[in-house]
BAZADO-459336 format. One record per residue (C-alpha): x, y, z; residue in one letter. Coordinates in steps of 0.5 Angstrom, whole numbers, plus 2048, in hexadecimal, padded with zeros to 3 digits. Each point is the difference from the previous one (the first is absolute). Example, Ala and Ser with C-alpha at 12.3 -4.5 7.8 and 13.67 -1.06 7.14 Angstrom:
! residues 2
<rec xx="819" yy="7F7" zz="810" code="A"/>
<rec xx="802" yy="807" zz="7FE" code="S"/>
This chain:
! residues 395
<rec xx="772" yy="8FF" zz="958" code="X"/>
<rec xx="800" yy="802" zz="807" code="X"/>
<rec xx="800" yy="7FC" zz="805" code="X"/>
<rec xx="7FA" yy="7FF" zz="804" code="X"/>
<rec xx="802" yy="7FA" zz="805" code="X"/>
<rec xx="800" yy="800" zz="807" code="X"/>
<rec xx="804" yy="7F9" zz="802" code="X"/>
<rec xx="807" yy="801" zz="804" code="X"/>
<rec xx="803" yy="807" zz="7FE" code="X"/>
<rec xx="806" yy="800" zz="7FD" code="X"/>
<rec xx="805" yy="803" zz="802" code="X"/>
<rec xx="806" yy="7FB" zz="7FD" code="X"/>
<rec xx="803" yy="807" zz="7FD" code="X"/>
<rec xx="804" yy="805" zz="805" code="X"/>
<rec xx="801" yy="807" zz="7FD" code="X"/>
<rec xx="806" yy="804" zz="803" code="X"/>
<rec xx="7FC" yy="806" zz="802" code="X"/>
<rec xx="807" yy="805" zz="7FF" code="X"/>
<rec xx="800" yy="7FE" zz="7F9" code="X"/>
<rec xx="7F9" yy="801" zz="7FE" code="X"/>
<rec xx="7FF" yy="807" zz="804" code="X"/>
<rec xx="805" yy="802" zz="7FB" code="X"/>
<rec xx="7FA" yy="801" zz="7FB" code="X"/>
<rec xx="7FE" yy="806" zz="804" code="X"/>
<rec xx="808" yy="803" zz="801" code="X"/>
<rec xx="806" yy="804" zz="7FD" code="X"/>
<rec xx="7FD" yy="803" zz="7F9" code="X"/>
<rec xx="7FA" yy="7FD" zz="7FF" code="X"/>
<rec xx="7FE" yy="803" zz="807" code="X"/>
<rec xx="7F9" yy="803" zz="7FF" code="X"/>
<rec xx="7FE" yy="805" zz="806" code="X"/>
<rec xx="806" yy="7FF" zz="803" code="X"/>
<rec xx="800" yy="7FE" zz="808" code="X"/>
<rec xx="7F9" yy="802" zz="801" code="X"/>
<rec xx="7FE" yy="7FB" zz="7FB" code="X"/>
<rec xx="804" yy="7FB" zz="804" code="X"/>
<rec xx="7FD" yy="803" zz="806" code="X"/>
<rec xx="7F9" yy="7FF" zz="7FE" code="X"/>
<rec xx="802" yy="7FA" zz="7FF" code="X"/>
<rec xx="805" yy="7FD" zz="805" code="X"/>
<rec xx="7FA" yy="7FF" zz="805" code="X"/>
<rec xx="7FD" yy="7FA" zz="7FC" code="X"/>
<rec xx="807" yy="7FD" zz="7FF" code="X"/>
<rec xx="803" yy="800" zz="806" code="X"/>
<rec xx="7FF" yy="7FD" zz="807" code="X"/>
<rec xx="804" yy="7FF" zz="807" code="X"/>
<rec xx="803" yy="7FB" zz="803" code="X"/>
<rec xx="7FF" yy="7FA" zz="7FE" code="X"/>
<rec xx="808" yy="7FE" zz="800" code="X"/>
<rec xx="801" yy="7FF" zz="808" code="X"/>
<rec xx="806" yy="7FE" zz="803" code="X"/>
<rec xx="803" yy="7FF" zz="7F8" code="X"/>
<rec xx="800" yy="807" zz="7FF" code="X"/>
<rec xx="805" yy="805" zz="7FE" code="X"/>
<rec xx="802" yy="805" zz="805" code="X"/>
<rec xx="800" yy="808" zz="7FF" code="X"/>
<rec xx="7FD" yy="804" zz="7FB" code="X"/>
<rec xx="805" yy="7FF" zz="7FA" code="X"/>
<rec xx="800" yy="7FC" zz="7FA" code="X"/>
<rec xx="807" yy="803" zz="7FD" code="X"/>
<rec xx="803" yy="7F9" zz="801" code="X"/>
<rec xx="7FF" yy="7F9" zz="7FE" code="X"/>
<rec xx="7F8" yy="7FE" zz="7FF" code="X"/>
<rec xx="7FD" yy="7FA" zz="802" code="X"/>
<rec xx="7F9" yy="800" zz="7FE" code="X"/>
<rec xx="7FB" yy="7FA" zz="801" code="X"/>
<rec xx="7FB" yy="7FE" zz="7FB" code="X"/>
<rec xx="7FA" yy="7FC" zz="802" code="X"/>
<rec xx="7FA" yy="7FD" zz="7FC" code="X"/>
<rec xx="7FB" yy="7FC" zz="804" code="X"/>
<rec xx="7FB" yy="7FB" zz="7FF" code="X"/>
<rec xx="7F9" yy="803" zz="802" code="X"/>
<rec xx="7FB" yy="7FB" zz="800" code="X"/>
<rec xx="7FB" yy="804" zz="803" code="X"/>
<rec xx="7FA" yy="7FA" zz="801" code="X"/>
<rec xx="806" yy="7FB" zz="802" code="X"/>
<rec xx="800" yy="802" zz="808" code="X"/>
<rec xx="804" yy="7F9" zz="802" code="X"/>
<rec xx="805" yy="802" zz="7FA" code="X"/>
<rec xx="801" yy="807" zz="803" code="X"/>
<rec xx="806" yy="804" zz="7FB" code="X"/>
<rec xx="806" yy="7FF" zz="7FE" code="X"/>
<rec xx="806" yy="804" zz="7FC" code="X"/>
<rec xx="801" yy="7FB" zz="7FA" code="X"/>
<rec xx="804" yy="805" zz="7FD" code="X"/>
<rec xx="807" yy="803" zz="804" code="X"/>
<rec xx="806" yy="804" zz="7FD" code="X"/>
<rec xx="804" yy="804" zz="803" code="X"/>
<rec xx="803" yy="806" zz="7FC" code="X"/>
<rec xx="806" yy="802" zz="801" code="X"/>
<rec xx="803" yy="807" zz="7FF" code="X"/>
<rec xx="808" yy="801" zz="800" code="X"/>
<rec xx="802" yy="807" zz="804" code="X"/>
<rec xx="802" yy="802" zz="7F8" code="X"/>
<rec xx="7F9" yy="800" zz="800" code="X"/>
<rec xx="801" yy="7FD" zz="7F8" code="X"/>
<rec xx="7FE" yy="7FA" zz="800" code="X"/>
<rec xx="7FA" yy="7FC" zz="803" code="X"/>
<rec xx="800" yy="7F8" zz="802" code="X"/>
<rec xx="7FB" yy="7FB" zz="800" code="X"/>
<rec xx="800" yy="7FA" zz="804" code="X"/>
<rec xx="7FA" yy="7FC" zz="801" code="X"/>
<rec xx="800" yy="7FB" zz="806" code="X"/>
<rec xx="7FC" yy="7FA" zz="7FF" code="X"/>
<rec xx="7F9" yy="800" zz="803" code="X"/>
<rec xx="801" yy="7F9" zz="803" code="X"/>
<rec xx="807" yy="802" zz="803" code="X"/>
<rec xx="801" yy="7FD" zz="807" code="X"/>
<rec xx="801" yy="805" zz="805" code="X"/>
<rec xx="7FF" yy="801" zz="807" code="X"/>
<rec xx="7FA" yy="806" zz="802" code="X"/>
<rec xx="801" yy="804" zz="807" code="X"/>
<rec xx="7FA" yy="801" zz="803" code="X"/>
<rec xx="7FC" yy="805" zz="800" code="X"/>
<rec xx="7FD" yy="803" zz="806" code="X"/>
<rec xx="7FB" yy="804" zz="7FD" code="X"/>
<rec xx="7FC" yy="7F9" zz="7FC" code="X"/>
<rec xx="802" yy="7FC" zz="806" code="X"/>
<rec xx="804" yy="7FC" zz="7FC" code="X"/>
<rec xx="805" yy="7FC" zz="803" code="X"/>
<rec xx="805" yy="7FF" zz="7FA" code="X"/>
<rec xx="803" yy="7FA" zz="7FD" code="X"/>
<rec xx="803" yy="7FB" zz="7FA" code="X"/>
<rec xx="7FB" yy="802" zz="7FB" code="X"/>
<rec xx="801" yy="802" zz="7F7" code="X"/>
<rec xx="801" yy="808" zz="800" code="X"/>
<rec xx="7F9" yy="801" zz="7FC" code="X"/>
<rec xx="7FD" yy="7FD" zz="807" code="X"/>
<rec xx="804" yy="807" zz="803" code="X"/>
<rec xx="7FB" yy="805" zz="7FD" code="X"/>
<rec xx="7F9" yy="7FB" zz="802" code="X"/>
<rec xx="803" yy="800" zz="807" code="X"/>
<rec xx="800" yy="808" zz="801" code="X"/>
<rec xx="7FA" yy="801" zz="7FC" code="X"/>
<rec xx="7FC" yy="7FB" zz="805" code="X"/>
<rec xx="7FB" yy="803" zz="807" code="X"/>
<rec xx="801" yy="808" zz="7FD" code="X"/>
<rec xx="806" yy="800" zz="7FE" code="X"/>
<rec xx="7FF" yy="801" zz="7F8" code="X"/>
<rec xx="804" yy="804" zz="7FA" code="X"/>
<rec xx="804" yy="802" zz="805" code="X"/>
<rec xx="801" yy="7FA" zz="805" code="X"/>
<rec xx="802" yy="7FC" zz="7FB" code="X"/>
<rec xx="804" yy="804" zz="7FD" code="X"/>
<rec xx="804" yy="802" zz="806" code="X"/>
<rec xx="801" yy="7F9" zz="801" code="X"/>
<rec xx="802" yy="7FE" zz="7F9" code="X"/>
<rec xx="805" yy="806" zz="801" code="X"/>
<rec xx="802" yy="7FC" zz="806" code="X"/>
<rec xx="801" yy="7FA" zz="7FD" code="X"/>
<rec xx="804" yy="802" zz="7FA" code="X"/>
<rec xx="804" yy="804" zz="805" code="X"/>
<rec xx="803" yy="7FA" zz="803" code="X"/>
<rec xx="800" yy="7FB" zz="7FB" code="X"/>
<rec xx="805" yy="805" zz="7FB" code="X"/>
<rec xx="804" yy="802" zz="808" code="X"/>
<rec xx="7FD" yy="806" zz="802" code="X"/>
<rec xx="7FE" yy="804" zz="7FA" code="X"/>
<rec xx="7FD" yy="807" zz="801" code="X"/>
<rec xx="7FB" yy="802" zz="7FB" code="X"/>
<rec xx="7FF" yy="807" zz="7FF" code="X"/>
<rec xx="7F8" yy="7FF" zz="7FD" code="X"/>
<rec xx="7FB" yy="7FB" zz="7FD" code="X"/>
<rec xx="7FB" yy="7FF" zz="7FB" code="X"/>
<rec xx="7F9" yy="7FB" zz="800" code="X"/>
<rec xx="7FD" yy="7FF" zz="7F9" code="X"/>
<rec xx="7F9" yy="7FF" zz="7FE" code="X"/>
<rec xx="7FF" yy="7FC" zz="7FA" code="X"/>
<rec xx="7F9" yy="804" zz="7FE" code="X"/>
<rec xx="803" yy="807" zz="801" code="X"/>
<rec xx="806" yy="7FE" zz="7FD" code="X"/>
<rec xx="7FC" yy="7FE" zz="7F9" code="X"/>
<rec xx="7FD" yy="806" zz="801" code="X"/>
<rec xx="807" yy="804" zz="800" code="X"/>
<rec xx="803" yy="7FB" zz="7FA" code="X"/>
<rec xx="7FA" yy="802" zz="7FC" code="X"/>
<rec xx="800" yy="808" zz="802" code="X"/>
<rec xx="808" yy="7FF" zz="7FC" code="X"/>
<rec xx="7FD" yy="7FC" zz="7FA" code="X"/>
<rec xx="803" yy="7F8" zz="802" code="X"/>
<rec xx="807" yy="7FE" zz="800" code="X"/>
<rec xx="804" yy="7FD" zz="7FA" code="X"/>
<rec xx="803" yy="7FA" zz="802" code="X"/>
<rec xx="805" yy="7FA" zz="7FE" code="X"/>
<rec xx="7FD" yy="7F9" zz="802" code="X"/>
<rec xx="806" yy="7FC" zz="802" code="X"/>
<rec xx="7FD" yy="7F9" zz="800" code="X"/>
<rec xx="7F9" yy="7FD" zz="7FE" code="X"/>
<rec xx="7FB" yy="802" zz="806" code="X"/>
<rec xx="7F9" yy="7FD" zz="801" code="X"/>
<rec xx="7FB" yy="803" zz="804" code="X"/>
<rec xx="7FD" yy="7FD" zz="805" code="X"/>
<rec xx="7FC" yy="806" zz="802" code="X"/>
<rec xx="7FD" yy="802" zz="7F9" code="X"/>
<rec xx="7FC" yy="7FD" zz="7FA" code="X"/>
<rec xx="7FA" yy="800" zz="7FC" code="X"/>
<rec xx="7FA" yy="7FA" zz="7FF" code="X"/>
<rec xx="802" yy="7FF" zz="7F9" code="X"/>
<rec xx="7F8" yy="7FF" zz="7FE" code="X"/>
<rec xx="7FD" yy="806" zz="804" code="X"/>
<rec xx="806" yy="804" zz="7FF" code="X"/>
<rec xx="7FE" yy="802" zz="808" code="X"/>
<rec xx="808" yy="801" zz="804" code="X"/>
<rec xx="801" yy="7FC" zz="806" code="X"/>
<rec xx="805" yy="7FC" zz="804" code="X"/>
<rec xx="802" yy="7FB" zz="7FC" code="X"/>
<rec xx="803" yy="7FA" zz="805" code="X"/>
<rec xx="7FE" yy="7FB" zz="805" code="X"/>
<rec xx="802" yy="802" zz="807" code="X"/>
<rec xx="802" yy="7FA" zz="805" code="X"/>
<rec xx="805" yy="803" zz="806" code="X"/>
<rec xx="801" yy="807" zz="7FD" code="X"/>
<rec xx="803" yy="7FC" zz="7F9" code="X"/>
<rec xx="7FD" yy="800" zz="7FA" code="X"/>
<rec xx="7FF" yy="7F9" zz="7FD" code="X"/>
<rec xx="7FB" yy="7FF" zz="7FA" code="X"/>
<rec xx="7FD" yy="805" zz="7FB" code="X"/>
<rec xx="7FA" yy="802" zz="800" code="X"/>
<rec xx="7FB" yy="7FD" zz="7FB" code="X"/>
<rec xx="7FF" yy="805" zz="7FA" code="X"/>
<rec xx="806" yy="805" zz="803" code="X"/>
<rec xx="806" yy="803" zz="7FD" code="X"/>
<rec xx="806" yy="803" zz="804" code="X"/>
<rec xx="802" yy="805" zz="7FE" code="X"/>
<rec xx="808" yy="7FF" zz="7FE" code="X"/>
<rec xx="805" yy="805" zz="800" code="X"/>
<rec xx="806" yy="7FE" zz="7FA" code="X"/>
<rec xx="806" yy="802" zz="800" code="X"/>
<rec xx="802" yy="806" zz="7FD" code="X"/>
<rec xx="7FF" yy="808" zz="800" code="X"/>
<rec xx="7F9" yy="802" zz="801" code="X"/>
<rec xx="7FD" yy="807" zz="801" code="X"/>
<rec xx="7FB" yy="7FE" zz="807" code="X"/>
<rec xx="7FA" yy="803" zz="803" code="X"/>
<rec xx="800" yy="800" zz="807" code="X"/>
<rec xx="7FD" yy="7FA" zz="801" code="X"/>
<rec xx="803" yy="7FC" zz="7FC" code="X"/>
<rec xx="807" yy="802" zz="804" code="X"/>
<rec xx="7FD" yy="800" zz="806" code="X"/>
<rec xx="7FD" yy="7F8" zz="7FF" code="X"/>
<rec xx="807" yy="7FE" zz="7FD" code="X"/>
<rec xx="804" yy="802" zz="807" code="X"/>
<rec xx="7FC" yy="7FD" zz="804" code="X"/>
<rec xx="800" yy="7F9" zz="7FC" code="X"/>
<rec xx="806" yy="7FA" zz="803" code="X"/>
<rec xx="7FB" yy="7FA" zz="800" code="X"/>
<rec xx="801" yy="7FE" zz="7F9" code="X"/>
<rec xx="807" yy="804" zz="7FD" code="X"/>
<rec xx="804" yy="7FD" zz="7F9" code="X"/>
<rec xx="807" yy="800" zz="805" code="X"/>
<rec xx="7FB" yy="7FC" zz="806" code="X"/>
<rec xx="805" yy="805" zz="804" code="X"/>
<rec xx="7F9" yy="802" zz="804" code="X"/>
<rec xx="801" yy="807" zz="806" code="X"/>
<rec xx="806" yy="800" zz="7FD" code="X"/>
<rec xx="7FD" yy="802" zz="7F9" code="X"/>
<rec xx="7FB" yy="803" zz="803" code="X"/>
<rec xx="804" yy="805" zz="804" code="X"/>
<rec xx="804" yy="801" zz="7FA" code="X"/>
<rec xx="7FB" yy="803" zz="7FC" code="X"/>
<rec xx="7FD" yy="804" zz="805" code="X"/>
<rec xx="807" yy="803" zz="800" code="X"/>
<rec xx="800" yy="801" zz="7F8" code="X"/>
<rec xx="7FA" yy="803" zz="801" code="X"/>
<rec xx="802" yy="805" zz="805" code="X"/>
<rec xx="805" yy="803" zz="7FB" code="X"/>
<rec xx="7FC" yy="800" zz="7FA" code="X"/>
<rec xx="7FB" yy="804" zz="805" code="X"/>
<rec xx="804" yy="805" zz="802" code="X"/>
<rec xx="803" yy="800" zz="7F9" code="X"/>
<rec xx="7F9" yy="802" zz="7FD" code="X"/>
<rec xx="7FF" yy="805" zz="806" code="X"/>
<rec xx="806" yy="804" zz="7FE" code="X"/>
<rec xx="7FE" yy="800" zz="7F8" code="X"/>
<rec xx="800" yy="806" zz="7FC" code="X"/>
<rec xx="7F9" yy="7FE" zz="7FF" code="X"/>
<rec xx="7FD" yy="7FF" zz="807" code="X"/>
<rec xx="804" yy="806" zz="804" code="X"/>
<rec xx="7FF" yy="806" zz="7FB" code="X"/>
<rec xx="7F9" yy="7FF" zz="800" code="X"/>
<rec xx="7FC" yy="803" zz="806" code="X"/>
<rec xx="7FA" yy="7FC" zz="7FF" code="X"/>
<rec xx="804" yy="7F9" zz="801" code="X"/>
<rec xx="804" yy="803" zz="806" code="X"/>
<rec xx="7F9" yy="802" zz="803" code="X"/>
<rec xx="7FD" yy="7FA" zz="7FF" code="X"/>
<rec xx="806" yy="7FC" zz="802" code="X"/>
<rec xx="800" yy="805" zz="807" code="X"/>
<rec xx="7F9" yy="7FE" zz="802" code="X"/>
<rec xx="801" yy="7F9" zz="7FE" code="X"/>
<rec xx="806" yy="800" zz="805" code="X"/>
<rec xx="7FC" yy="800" zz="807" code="X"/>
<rec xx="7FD" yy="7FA" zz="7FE" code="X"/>
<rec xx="806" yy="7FC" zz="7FD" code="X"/>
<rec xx="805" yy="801" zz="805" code="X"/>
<rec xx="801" yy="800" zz="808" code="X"/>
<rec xx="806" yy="804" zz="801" code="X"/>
<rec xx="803" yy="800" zz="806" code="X"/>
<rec xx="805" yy="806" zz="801" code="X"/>
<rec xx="803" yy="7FF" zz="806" code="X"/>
<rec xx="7FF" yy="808" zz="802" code="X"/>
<rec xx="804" yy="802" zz="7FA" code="X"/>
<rec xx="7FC" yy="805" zz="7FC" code="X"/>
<rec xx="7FD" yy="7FD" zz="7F9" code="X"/>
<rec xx="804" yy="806" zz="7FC" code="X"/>
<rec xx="806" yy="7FE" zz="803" code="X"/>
<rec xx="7FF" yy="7F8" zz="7FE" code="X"/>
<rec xx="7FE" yy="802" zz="7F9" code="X"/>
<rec xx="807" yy="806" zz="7FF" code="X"/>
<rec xx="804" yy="7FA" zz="803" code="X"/>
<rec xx="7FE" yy="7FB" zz="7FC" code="X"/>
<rec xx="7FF" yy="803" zz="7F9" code="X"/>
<rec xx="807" yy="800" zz="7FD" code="X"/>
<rec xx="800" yy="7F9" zz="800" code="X"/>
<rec xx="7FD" yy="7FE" zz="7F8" code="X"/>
<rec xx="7FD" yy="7F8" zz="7FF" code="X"/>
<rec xx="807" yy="7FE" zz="7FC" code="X"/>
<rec xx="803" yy="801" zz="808" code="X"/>
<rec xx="7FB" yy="7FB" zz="803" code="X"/>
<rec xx="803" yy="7F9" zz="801" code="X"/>
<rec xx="7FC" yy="7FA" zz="801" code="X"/>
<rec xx="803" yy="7FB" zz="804" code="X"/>
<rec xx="7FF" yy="7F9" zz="803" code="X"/>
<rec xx="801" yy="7FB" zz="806" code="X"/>
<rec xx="801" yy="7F8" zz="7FF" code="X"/>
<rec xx="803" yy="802" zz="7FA" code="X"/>
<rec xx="7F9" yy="7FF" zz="7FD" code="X"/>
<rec xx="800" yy="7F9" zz="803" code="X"/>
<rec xx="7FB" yy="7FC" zz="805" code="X"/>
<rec xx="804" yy="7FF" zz="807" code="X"/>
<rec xx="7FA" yy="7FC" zz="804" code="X"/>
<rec xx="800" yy="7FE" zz="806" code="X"/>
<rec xx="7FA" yy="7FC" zz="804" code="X"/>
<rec xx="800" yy="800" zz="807" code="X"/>
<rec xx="7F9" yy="7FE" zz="804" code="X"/>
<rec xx="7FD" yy="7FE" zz="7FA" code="X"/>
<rec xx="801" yy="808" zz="7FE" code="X"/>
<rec xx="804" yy="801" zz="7F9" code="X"/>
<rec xx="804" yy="806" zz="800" code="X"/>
<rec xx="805" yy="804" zz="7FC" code="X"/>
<rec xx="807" yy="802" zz="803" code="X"/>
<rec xx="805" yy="805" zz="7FE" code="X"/>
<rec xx="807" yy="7FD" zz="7FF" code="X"/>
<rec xx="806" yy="804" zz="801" code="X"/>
<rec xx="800" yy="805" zz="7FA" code="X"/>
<rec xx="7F9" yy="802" zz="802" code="X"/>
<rec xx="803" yy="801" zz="806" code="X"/>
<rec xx="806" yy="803" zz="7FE" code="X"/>
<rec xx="7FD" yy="805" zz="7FB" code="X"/>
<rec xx="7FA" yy="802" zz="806" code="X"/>
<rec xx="807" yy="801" zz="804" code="X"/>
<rec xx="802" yy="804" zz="7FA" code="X"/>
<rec xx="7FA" yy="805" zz="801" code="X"/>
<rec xx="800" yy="801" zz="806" code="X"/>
<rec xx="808" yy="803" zz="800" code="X"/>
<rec xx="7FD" yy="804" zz="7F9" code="X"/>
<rec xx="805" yy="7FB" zz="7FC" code="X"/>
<rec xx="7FB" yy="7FD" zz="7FB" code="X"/>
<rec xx="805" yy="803" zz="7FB" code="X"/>
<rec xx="806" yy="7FD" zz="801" code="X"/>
<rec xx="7FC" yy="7F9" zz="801" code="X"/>
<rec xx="7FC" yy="800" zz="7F9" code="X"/>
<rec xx="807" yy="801" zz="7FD" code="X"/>
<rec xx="802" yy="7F9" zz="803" code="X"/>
<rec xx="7F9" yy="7FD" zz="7FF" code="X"/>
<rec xx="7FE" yy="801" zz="7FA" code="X"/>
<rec xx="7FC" yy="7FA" zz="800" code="X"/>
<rec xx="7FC" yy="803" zz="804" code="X"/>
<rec xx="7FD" yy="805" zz="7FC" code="X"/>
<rec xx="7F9" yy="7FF" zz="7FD" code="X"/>
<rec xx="7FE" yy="800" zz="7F8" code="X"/>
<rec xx="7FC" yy="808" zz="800" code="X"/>
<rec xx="7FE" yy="7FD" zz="7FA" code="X"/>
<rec xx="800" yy="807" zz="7FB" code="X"/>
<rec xx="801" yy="7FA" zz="7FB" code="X"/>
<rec xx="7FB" yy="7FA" zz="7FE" code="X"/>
<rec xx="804" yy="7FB" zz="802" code="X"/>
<rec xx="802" yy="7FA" zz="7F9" code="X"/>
<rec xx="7FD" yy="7FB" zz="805" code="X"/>
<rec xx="7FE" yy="800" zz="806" code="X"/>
<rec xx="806" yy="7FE" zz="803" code="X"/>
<rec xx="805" yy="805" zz="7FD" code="X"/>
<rec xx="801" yy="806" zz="801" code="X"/>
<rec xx="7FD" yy="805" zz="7FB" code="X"/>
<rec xx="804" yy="803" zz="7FA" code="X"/>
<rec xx="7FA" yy="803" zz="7FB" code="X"/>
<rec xx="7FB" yy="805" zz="801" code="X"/>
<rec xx="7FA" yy="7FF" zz="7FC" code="X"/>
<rec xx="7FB" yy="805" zz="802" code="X"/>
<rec xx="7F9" yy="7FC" zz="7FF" code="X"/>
<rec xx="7F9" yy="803" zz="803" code="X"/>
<rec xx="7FE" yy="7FB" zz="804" code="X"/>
<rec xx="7F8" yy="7FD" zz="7FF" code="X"/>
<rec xx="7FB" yy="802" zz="804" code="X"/>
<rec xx="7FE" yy="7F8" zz="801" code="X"/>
């Protein structure tokens, strides 16, 4: 079923640009670099990195991208926009691996001040970045570069190379256009977004809300609910399965949350370079006119056929999904304000990114590899060892 809503967009989910413009790369190319050309215009913008950019025209090196999903609550001025989603991918000079780091959205951090939105800068969570850009004229791209800022210092003067925005309802279009994702859930997830009247069968929010948290049911609605196990998903259904942290079987909230946007970016792009969806030309056109409004790119000067040639070598089975805090909730109030710190080892392996040494440090932290969830997990606290393959209902 489509989905119609018009309440805070969600952009929980990030898509490692790179990765999916692979669609269009090597073999499976179809029209060549004219085709990218005609292309390239609604996918790539200027700017939007300021200070935190990467100098030269260049991208032979390690690669740092920075990948933004934000909460566009368009009839919520006094809300204004914030990145509820922030991963850094990261790309070794070997240019044979990608690593993804999600930073909490929460994290304590200090924002510079931004001239160009008169914002003076402050102790602040890392979310509150982008709103502070994007006020008095300075949109996407004021809250991009400021987010990039912050991101810079917090990780010790990381440079990216480029960017990506998301938008949730060109991205359903684009995970439609591919024919939905097959996806493992790793542990039982009840939607607070997505439900049914069970008397008129009429779908809608299933939850109360008191302070942005749900509380009780609605009368007559049922959640939709996510089991454990393998499911082939229509668009909808994975994308309302990233989104959820409220009510998660392991209580392990954005932690969950940021770990199932993750899993859902490799099966993205694992359904993007199948036989079956880049050897068909109507898919990849498809696809390709979906792109522009799906995703934002932030190319940093660097031609889009040179991002897709650098990048299309690197294979789903090479992308490695890590996380901070072990997963766990490092909170610390301060002023009546909870917010989440990074302790050593996050700071450690961003330390790691920066010196292009993510490798190594993954070798010595095992531990802070992420579930990919190829595989149904046997409960949903254990790592998966089967793969049943079972087509997911539609309700």
């Amino acid at each position: 079923m489509a989905k119609k809503r018009k309440d805070p967009l969600w952009t929980k989910l990030l898509l490692w640009s790179g990765a999916l413009l692979l669609v269009v790369s090597g073999g499976g190319l179809i029209g060549g670099k004219l085709l990218l050309d005609h292309y390239s215009d609604a996918i790539t913008h200027p700017g939007g990195l300021g200070a935190a950019a990467a100098e030269g025209n260049t991208i032979d090196g390690p690669i740092n991208l920075l990948l933004v999903g934000v909460d566009e609550r368009v009839n919520d001025t006094e809300m204004g926009v914030r990145a509820d989603s922030i991963i850094i991918a990261h790309v070794p000079a070997s240019h044979d691996a990608v690593y993804l780091t999600s930073i909490p959205r929460d994290t304590k951090v200090k924002i510079p001040p931004h001239p160009k939105t008169r914002f003076e800068g402050g102790t602040d969570k890392i979310n509150a970045a982008f709103q502070a850009g994007f006020q008095n004229g300075g949109g996407r791209d004021g809250g991009l570069e400021l987010l990039a800022e912050t991101v810079s210092t917090l990780a010790g003067g990381l440079k990216f190379n480029g960017a990506a925005i998301v938008n949730f309802d060109g991205f359903k279009g684009l995970v439609d256009a591919m024919g939905g994702v097959h996806m493992c859930v790793d542990e039982r997830v009840i939607s607070i977004h997505t439900g049914w009247n069970t008397k008129t069968g009429k779908e809608g929010v299933p939850y109360n809300f008191a302070n942005d948290l749900p509380t009780t049911l609605k009368p007559n609605m049922r959640p939709q609910i996510y089991e454990v196990g393998c499911y082939d998903m229509a668009a909808w259904e994975a994308l309302d399965y990233v989104r959820q942290r409220d009510k998660l079987a392991n209580n392990d909230g954005d932690y969950g949350r940021q770990r199932h946007q993750q899993q859902f970016i490799k099966a993205m792009v694992k359904k993007a370079t199948s036989a079956g969806v880049i050897t068909n030309p109507l898919k990849v056109t498809e696809m390709l006119n979906k792109m522009g409004d799906a995703v934002s790119f932030y190319n940093n000067k660097i031609l889009l056929i040179d991002w897709i040639f650098t990048l299309k070598g690197i294979n789903p089975d090479q992308m490695v999904t890590l996380k901070v805090n072990n997963g766990e909730f490092h909170s610390e109030t301060v002023g009546g304000k909870s917010y989440e710190v990074l302790d050593d080892t996050a700071k450690e392996l961003l330390a790691a990114i920066v010196r292009d040494e993510v490798g190594p440090f993954v070798t010595a932290h095992p531990e802070m590899v992420n579930n990919n969830a190829d595989q149904a997990a046997v409960s949903p606290t254990t790592t998966p060892t089967k793969s049943p393959s079972v087509k997911a209902s539609t309700r």
